[in-house]
TORBAFI-42507 format. One record per residue (C-alpha): x, y, z; residue in one letter. Coordinates in steps of 0.1 Angstrom, whole numbers, padded with zeros to 4 digits, always signed. Layout:
<recs>
XYZA...
</recs>
This chain:
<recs>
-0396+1080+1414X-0393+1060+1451X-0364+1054+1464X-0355+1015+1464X-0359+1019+1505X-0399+1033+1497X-0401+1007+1465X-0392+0975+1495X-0417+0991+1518X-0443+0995+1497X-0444+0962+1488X-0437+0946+1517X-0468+0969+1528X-0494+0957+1502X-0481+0915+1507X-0486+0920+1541X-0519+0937+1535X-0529+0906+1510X-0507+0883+1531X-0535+0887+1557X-0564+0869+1535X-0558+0835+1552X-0567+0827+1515X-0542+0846+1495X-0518+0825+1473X-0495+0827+1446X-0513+0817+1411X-0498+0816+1378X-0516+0833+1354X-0513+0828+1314X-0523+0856+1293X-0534+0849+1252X-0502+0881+1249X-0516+0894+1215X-0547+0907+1231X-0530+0935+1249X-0546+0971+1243X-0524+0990+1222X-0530+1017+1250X-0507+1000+1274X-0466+1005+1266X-0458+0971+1277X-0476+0936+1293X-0466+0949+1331X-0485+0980+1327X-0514+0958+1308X-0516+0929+1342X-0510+0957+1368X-0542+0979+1353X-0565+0949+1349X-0554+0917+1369X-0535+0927+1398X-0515+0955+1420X-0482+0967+1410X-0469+0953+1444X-0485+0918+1447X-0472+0908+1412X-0437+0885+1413X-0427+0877+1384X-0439+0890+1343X-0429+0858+1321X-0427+0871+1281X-0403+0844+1266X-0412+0805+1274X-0449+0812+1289X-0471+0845+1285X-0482+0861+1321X-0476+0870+1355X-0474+0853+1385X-0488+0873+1420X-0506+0871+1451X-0542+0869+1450X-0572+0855+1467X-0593+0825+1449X-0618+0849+1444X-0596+0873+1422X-0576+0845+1408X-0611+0833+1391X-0621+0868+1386X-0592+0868+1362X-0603+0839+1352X-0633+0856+1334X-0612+0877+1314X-0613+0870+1277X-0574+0868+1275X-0567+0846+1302X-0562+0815+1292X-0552+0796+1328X-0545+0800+1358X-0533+0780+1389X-0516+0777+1419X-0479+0777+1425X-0467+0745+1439X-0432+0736+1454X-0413+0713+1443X-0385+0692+1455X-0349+0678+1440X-0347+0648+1432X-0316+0637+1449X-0151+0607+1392X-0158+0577+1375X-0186+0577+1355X-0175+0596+1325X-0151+0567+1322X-0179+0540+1331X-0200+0558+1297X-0166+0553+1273X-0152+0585+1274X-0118+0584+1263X-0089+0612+1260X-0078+0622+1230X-0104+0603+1208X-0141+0593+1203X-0169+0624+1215X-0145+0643+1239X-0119+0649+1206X-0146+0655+1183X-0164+0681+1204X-0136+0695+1219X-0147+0687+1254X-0183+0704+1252X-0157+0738+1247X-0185+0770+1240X-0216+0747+1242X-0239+0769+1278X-0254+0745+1300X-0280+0760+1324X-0288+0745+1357X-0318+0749+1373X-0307+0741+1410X-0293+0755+1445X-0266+0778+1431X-0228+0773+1431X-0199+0774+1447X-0179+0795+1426X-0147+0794+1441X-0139+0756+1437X-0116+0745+1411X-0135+0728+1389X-0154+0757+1378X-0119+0771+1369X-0117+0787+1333X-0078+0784+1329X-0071+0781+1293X-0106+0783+1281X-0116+0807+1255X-0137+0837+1257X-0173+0836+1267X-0191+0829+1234X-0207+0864+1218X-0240+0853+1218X-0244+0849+1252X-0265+0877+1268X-0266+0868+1308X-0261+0883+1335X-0244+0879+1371X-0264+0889+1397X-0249+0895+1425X-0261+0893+1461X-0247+0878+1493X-0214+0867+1490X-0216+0866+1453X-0205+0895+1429X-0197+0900+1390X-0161+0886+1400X-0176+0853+1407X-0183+0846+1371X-0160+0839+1348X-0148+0824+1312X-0163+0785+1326X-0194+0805+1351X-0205+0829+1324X-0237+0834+1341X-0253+0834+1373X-0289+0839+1383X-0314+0837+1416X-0351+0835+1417X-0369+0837+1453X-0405+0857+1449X-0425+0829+1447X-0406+0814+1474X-0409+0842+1496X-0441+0849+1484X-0451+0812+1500X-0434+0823+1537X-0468+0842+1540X-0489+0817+1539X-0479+0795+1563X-0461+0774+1540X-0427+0780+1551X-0416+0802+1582X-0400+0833+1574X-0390+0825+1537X-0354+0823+1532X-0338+0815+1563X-0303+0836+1558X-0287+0818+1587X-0284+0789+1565X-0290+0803+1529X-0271+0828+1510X-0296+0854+1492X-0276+0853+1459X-0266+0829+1433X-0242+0814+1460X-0248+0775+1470X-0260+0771+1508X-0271+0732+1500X-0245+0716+1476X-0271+0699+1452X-0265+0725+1423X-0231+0727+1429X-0227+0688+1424X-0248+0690+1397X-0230+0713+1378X-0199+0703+1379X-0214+0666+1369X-0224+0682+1338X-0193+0700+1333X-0168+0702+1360X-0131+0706+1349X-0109+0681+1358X-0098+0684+1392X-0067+0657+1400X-0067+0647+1437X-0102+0643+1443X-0119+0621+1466X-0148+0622+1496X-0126+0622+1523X-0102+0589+1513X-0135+0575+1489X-0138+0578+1451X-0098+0590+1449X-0086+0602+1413X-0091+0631+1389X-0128+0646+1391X-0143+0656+1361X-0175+0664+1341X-0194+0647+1310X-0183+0683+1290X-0152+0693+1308X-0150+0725+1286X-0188+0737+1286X-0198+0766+1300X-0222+0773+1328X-0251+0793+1336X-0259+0789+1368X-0304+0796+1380X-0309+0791+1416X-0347+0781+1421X-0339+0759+1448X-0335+0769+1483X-0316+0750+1512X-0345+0728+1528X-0368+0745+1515X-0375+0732+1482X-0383+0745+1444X-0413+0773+1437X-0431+0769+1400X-0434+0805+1398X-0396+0810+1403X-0387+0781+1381X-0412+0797+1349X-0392+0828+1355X-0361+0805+1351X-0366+0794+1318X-0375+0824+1306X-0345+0843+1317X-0324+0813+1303X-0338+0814+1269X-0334+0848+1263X-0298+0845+1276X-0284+0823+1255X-0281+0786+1268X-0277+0756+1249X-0292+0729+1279X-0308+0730+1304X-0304+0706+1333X-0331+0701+1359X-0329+0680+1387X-0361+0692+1400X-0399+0675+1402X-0429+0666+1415X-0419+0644+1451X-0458+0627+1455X-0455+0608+1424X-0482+0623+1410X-0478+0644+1375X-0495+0672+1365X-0516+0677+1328X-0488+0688+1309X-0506+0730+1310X-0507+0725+1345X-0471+0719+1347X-0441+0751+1348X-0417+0726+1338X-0435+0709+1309X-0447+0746+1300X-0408+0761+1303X-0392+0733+1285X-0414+0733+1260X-0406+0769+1252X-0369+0761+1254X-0374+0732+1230X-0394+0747+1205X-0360+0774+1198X-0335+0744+1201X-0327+0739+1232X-0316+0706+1247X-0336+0698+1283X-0326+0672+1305X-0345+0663+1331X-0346+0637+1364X-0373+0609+1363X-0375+0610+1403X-0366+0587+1431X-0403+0572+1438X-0390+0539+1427X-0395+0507+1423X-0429+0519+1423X-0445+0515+1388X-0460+0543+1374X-0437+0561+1396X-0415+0584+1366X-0419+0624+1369X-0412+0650+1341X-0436+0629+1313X-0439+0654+1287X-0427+0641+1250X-0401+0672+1243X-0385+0665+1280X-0356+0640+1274X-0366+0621+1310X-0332+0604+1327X-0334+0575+1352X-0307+0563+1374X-0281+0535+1372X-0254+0523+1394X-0213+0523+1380X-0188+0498+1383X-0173+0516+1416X-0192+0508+1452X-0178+0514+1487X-0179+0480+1503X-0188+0472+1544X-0197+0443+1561X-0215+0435+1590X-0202+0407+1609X-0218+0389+1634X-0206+0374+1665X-0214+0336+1648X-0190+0346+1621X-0214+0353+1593X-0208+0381+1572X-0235+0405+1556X-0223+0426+1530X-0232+0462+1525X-0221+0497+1518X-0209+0528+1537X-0184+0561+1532X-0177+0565+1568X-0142+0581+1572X-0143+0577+1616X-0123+0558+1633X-0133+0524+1628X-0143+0500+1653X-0114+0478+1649X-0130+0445+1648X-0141+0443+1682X-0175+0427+1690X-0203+0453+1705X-0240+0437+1716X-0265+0444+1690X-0301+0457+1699X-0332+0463+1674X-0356+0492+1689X-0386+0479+1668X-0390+0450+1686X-0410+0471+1708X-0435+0478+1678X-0427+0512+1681X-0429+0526+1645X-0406+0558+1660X-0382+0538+1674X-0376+0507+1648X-0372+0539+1621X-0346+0560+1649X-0365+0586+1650X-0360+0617+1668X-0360+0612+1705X-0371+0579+1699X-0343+0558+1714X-0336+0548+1755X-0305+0552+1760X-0301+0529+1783X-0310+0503+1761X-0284+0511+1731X-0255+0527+1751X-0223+0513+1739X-0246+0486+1716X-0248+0486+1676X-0282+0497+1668X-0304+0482+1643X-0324+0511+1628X-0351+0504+1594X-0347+0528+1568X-0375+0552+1559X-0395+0583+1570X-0363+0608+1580X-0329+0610+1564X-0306+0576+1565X-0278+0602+1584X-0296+0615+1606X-0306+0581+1621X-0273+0574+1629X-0268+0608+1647X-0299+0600+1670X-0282+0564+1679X-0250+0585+1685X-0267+0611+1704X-0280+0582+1725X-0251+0566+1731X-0247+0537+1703X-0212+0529+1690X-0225+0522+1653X-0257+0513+1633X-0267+0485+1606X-0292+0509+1582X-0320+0480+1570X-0341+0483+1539X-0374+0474+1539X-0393+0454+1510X-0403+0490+1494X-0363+0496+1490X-0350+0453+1485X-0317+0455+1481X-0306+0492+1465X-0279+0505+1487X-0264+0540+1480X-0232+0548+1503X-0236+0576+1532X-0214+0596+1546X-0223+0587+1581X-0213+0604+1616X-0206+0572+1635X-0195+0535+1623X-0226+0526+1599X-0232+0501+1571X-0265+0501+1552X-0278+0469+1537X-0308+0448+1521X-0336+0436+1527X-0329+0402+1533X-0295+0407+1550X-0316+0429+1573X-0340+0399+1586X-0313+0372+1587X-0297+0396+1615X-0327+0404+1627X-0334+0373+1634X-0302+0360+1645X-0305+0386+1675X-0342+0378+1680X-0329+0340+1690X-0299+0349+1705X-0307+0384+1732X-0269+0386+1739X-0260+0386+1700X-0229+0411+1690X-0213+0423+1659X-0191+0447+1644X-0184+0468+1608X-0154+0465+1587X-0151+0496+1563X-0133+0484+1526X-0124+0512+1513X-0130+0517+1475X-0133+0490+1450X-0138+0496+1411X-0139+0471+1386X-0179+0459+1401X-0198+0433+1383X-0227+0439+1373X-0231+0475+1363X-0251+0494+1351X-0278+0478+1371X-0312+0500+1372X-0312+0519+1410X-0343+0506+1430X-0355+0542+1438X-0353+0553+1400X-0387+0564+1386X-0404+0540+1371X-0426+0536+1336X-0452+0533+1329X-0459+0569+1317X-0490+0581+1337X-0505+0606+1318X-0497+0588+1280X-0486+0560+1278X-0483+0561+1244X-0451+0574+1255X-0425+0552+1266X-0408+0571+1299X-0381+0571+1313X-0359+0578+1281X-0331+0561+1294X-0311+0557+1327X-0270+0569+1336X-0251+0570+1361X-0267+0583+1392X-0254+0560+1425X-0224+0571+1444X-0213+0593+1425X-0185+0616+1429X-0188+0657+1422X-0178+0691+1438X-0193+0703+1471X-0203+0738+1484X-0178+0748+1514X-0213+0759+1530X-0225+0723+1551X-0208+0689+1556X-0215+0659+1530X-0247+0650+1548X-0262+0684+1551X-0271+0679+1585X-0270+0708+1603X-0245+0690+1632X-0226+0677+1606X-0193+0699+1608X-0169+0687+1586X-0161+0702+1553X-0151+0682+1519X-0140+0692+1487X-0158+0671+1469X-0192+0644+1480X-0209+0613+1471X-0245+0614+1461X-0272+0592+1450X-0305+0601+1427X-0318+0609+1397X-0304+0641+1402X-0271+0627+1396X-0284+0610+1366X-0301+0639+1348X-0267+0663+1342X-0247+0630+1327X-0271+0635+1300X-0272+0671+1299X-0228+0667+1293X-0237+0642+1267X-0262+0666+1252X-0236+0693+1249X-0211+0672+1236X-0230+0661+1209X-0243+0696+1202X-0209+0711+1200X-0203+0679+1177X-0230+0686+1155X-0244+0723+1161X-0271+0715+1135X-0288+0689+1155X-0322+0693+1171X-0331+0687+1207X-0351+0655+1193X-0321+0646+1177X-0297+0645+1202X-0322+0625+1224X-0327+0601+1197X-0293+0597+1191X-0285+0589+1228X-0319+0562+1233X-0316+0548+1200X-0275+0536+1205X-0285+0530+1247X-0268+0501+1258X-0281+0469+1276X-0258+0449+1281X-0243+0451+1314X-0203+0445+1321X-0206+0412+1325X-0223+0411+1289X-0261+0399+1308X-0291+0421+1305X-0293+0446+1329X-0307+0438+1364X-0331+0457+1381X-0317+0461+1418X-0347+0460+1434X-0355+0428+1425X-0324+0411+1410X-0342+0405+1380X-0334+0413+1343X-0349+0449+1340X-0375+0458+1315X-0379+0490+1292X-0403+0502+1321X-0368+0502+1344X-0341+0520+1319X-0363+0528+1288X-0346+0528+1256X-0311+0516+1277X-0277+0528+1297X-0260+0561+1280X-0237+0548+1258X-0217+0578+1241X-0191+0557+1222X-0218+0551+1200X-0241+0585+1204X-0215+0606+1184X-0227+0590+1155X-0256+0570+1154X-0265+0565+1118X-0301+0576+1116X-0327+0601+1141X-0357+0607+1144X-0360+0639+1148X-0395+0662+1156X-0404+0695+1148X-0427+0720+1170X-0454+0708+1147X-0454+0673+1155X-0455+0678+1194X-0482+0705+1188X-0507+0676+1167X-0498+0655+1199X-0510+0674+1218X-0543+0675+1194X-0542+0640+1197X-0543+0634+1240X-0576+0659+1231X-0561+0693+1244X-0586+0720+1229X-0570+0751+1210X-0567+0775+1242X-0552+0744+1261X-0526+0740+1240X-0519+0777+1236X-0512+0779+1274X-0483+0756+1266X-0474+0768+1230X-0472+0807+1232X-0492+0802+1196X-0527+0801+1187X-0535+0768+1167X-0560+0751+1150X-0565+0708+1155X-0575+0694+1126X-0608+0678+1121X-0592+0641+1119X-0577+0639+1155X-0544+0623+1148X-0533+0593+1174X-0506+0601+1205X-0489+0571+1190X-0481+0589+1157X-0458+0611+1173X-0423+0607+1156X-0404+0589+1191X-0375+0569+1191X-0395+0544+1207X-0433+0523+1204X-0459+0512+1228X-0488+0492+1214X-0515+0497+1235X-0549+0473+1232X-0584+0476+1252X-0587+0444+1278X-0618+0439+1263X-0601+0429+1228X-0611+0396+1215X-0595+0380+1184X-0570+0395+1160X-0563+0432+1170X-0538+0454+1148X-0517+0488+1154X-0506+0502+1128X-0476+0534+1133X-0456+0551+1109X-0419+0567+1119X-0397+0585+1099X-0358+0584+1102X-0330+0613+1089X-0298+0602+1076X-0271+0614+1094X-0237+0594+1086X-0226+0587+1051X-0250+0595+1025X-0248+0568+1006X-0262+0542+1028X-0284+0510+1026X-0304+0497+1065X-0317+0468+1070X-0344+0459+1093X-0344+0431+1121X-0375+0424+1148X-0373+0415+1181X-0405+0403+1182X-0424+0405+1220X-0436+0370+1232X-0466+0362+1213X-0469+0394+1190X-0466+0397+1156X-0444+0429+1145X-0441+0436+1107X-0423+0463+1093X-0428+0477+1053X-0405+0483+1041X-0378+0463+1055X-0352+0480+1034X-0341+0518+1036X-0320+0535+1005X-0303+0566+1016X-0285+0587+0991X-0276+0624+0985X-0307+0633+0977X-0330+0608+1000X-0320+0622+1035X-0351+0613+1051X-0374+0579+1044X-0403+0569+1063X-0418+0532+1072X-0445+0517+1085X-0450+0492+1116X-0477+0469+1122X-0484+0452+1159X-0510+0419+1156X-0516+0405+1190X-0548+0376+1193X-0561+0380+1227X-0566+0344+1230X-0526+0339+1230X-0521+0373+1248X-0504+0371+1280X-0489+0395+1298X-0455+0400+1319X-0447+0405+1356X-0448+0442+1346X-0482+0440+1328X-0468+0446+1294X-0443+0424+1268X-0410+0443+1252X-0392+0437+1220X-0371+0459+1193X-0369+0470+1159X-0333+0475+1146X-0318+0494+1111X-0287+0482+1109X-0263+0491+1078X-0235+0468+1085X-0219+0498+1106X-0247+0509+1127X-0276+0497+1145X-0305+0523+1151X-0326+0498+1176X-0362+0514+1192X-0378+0498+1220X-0413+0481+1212X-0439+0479+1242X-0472+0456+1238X-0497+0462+1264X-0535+0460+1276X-0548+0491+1289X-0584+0507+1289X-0591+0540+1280X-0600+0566+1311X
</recs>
């Protein structure tokens, strides 16, 4: 046997050895697992004989996904290829994440309502897929919970500055995955792999993402919080009592490997966890076949043995066509803003004020008038964005600096005006960005506003060279009218690969938003940034995704019978969209009522979640015929499955797939009367005895029916189905802004109302 010492060098050897084919990469291979030759004791011993060398293989997935993922040249990547029981095989990609009050702002009330009936979330394990933790801080403190549920099976792995001790009755778990990430250091990809200077090897969390996350999801409360003087009050997650299990894919600056992630989910399933919260996806925009896709692969495995997974619907908004993470058993989560912003205001030297937001905690600039200069006026790209070594100093010294947003962080902007010499900087969004402001913890006096506010002062200097201004700082106001609003940068619909599907699910809270912080960097990450804070203010999907991943858990611990495609249904089909001020929701981007493209089926509403009347709920089979349907052959499907299965010869429709919502989609080239007709089925779950009623809201010019239009529940009919037929003439059919029309259908018993989302649109075939 070799010692671990020989065991490192060996393969450190043999990767540097293959790390030397300019060519070599890191594939994912997925093996049909019943083939194996009975001559070979397990899988490992099967791949290393016949598909690659004991050394250059990273990670053996049995659980979620069948296979290995190792270093190989294209050449022996399709050489495995040829074997009879491979069924695919592609390259690992990296990833990136998609980056209080709010458990107040979703009607979560002491005492009463989910929190009382769940018992906070108590022995329901959330896993988070993310940057680690900081174990230490106190709202991962397990003081008066119970003991670790028995049917957990985890582990905590220890490592740098993380050992068993860091776990505990709230952190039952802790995990780290880094092959595939170091595996990538040898291509070129990323220098040196994990840089150690600024990354702990171990489950402990050098960034701060994960540890936000998690403590989002299922912080404990935590009284005295605040972002140095912002957000002030008692911190606290969606599922103050659930447990954590913590799987660090992501690495500071570095991003998310697939590889590592597959091996996430696997290790997650067999441990034990209940959810499974990832604030992780593609960062192009563009979305991946669903068996080309680790995440859509992993989560279906976790779905198909009950496992609730949450995921972000990324920040490429307002974009259309812009939402990530598309696959139907994924319960996709955009981002809206809470009734709690962190006013500033620029005001100019004529008096006018421009309102905006910041969370600098500097001195302030007292009031007192500085000139104001714009860099781009040069028509320098670099210098109108503040880029890097991109500033004269001799032009902003002492000066207020205009700087564009876009292209490098919004923080680190303001450090190259400081570096330069400027006393403060107005951060402008461009048209891509309109109005959405999320607050920053800047380095030097800094407000960041709209669109239009930033061409009114543009223009004001541009007709007045010896223009000034200065920054006021407000503080933190709650109370804000409108909210929810839909963030500009949250994904949007529609759904790229089917858009049979209606994505995102829905939005929550996910701008300035207050969680815990790793004692590892300052709020903005930068590595200049010195200061340390208990507790930070983000912005993103990210923030979004683990709201719902606490509302999941609370309503599993509620009702520990209820299936992943329950729980989602429950939460879209009770979504609110109304927003405080009792409007429809506003899309910030544009100012605009916000479509079902925006927020999906709505805002989380988890007053009414807890018990929502009637589901519809989906079984592995029904995803398995949709995936039939979208025209995934038998060995396709089996890449995502695990099983072998047979379509049958009558291709069923995508549409027939059992979702809480329906889109209606016709060929351009229909002419006359064209009909859709789709069939759902919805599970009792609130008193037996019960009696729904439909009501249509129909979509401009389309004709919705619904048979029947009357639903008798009793204690022996749990479960009724009924049909829906969409009529649209294309002589009357005109389209929205967004290129589709929206409407509703609602059951409603008197006590309840079960409303789904109807979407009409024109779209050809590819």
């Amino acid at each position: 046997m070799a010692t671990p010492l020989l065991h490192f060098l060996l393969i450190a050897l043999s990767l540097t050895k293959i790390n030397c084919n300019p060519t070599a990469r890191t594939y994912i291979v997925r093996v049909d697992s019943s083939s194996k030759p009975s001559v070979f004791p397990t899988h490992y011993h099967w791949y290393t004989s016949e598909f690659a060398e004991p050394t250059t293989i990273l990670h053996v997935y049995d659980t979620v996904f069948s296979g290995f993922a190792a270093v190989l040249t294209p050449e022996q990547a399709a050489a495995a290829l040829q074997h009879p029981s491979v069924l695919a095989s592609f390259e690992d990609r990296r990833r990136e994440l998609h980056t209080t009050r709010s458990p107040q702002f979703l009607g979560l009330r002491n005492q009463r309502g989910l929190w009382s009936e769940s018992d906070y979330g108590s022995d329901v394990i959330i896993g988070i897929f993310d940057t680690g933790i900081w174990p230490e801080h106190r709202s991962f403190s397990d003081l008066n919970l119970g003991p670790v549920p028995r049917r957990w099976k985890g582990v905590c792995e220890a490592g740098v500055r993380f050992s068993w001790r860091n776990c505990n009755r709230k952190i039952v778990g802790a995990r780290f995955f880094a092959k595939g990430h170091e595996a990538a250091a040898g291509f070129g990809g990323i220098v040196g792999g994990i840089n150690e200077t600024i990354e702990f090897k171990s489950p402990r969390d050098a960034d701060g993402h994960g540890t936000h996350t998690a403590s989002t999801a299922a912080g404990r409360y935590a009284f005295g919080a605040s972002m140095k003087g912002y957000a002030s009050g008692i911190a606290k997650g969606v599922a103050p009592k659930a447990r954590l299990a913590v799987y660090k894919v992501c690495w500071n600056k570095a991003g998310c490997f697939d590889s590592d992630i597959l091996a996430a989910f696997d290790a997650a399933v067999n441990d034990g966890v209940d959810v499974i919260s990832i604030s992780i996806g593609g960062g192009d925009g563009v979305s991946s076949p669903y068996y080309l896709d680790p995440i859509a692969i992993g989560s279906y495995g976790a779905v198909s043995r009950g496992i609730f997974v949450s995921s972000s619907a990324g920040n490429d908004g307002p974009n259309g066509m812009s939402v990530t993470n598309l696959a139907p058993w994924l319960t996709t989560v955009g981002a809206g803003t809470i009734d709690r912003n962190f006013p500033a205001e620029v005001v100019l030297g004529d008096g006018r004020k421009f309102f905006g937001v910041s969370l600098y905690s500097g001195k302030p600039l007292y009031g007192k008038m500085y000139h104001l200069v714009y860099p781009g006026k040069s028509g320098l790209l670099s210098a109108s964005l503040c880029m890097e070594n991109s500033l004269d100093p001799n032009s902003v010294r002492g000066k207020i600096v205009i700087c564009d947003r876009g292209s490098s962080p919004r923080v680190a902007k303001g450090l190259v005006v400081q570096k330069a010499g400027g006393v403060g900087m107005i951060l402008a969004n461009g048209v891509s960005n309109g109005e959405g402001l999320v607050g920053d913890a800047h380095l030097l006096p800094a407000c960041a506003i709209g669109s239009d506010e930033g061409d009114k002062i543009k223009a004001y200097l541009s007709s007045n060279p010896q223009a000034t201004a200065t920054i006021n700082f407000h503080g933190t106001v709650i109370g804000i009218k409108p909210a929810p609003v839909v963030a500009s940068f949250s994904g949007r619909g529609p759904n790229g690969l089917n858009p049979e599907i209606l994505k995102p699910d829905l939005i929550a809270p996910g701008v300035n938003i207050l969680a815990a912080w790793t004692d590892a960097v300052g709020p903005t990450g930068l590595d200049l940034d010195t200061r340390k804070t208990e507790f930070n203010i983000l912005s993103g999907t990210s923030m979004a995704c683990p709201h719902v991943s606490g509302a999941a858990a609370l309503l599993k611990s509620a009702h520990p019978d209820w299936s992943p495609a329950a729980i989602r249904s429950a939460l879209m089909t009770t979504a609110n969209l109304k927003d405080n001020s009792w409007n429809s929701v506003l899309d910030e981007s544009s100012k605009r009522p916000a479509t079902p493209y925006d927020y999906g089926a709505g805002h989380l509403n988890l007053d009414l979640a807890m018990n929502p009347g009637l589901v519809y709920d989906l079984k592995n089979d029904d995803y398995v015929s949709f995936l039939c349907a979208i025209e995934y052959g038998p060995k396709t499907i089996q890449v995502i499955t695990r099983s072998r299965v047979n379509c049958p010869v009558r291709k069923p429709l995508p549409e027939t797939l059992n979702y809480p919502s329906i889109s209606a989609l016709f060929p351009s080239s229909s002419v006359g009367v064209s009909k859709k007709v789709f069939f759902r089925m919805v599970t009792n779950v609130g008193e037996a005895n019960s009696v729904y009623q439909v009501r249509v809201d129909q979509p401009k010019g389309v004709k919705v029916s619904v048979k029947p239009e009357k639903l008798v529940f009793s204690e022996s009919v749990r479960r009724l189905g009924y049909y829906v037929t969409v009529a649209v003439d294309a002589n009357n059919f005109v389209m929205g802004e967004s290129g589709a029309l929206f409407g509703s259908l609602s059951w409603f018993d008197g006590k309840h109302v079960v409303r789904s989302t109807i979407v009409v649109t024109q779209i050809d075939p590819l």
